[in-house]
VMD Tcl script that draws the C-alpha trace (Angstrom):
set ca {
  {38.53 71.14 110.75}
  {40.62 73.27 108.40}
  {43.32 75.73 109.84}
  {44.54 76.96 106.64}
  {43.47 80.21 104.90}
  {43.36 81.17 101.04}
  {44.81 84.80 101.41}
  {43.98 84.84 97.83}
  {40.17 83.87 97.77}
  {36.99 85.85 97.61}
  {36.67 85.75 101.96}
  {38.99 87.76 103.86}
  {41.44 86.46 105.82}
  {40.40 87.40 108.80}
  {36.74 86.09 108.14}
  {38.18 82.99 107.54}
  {40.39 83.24 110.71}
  {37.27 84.17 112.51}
  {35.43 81.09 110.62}
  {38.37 79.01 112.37}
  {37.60 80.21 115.56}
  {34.07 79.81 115.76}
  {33.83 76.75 114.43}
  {36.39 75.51 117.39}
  {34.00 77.07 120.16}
  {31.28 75.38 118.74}
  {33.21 72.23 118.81}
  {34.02 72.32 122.29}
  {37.69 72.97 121.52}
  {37.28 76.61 123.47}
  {34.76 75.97 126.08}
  {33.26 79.09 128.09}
  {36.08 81.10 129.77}
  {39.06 79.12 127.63}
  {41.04 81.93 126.57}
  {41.29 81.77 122.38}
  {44.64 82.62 120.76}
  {46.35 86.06 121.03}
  {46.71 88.22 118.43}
  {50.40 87.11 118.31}
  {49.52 83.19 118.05}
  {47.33 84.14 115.20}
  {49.71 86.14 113.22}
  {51.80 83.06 113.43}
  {49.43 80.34 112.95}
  {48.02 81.63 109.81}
  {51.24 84.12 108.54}
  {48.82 87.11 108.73}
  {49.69 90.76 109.73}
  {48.48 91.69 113.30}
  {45.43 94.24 111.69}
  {44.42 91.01 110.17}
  {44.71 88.95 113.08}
  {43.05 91.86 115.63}
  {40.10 92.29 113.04}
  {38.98 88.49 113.43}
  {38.92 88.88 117.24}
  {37.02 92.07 116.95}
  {34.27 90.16 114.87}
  {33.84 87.36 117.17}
  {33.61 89.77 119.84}
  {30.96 91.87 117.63}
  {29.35 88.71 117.12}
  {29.14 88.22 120.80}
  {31.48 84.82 121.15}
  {34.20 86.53 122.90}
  {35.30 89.03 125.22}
  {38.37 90.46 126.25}
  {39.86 91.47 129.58}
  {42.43 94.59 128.92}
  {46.36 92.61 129.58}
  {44.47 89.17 130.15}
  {43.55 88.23 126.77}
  {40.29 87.04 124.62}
  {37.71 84.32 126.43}
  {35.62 82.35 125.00}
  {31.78 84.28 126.71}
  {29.03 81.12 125.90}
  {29.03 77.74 124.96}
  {28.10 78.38 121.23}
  {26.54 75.21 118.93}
  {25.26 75.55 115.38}
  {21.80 75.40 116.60}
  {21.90 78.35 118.47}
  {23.56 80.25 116.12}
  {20.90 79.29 113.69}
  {17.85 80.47 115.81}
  {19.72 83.87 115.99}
}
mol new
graphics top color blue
foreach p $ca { graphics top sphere $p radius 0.5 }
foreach p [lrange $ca 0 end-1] q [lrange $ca 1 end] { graphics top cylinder $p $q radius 0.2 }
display resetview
């Protein structure tokens, strides 16, 4: 599963950031009500600014994935697989 970005490529970062993400819920790696990396761990994971990192959480948690609890941090809402996100 890749956890490098191409800062330089015709995604966004923080698609691909958000790519990253999902792609580990799906996989089990974040299972419902696993907290998902701060905005701080992804800054430093991926060498991104924080606007960057903070606009990949906000599209998982557009995209319903995630939700966050105000000085708790960003959990994981449903066990996600490809299948479902298909039928969507």
């Amino acid at each position: 599963m890749a956890s490098k970005i191409d800062p330089t490529g015709p995604v966004p970062p923080y698609r691909q950031i958000a790519a990253i993400i999902r792609e580990r819920i799906e996989a089990g790696e974040y299972s419902k009500g696993t907290r998902i990396p701060t905005e701080s761990e992804i800054v430093e994971t991926f060498e991104v600014a924080r606007t960057t990192a903070r606009r990949s959480v906000a599209l998982l948690r557009e995209e319903g994935l995630v939700e966050t609890v105000p000085q708790r941090g960003t959990y994981v809402r449903l066990p996600v697989t490809a299948a479902d996100r298909s039928a969507s």
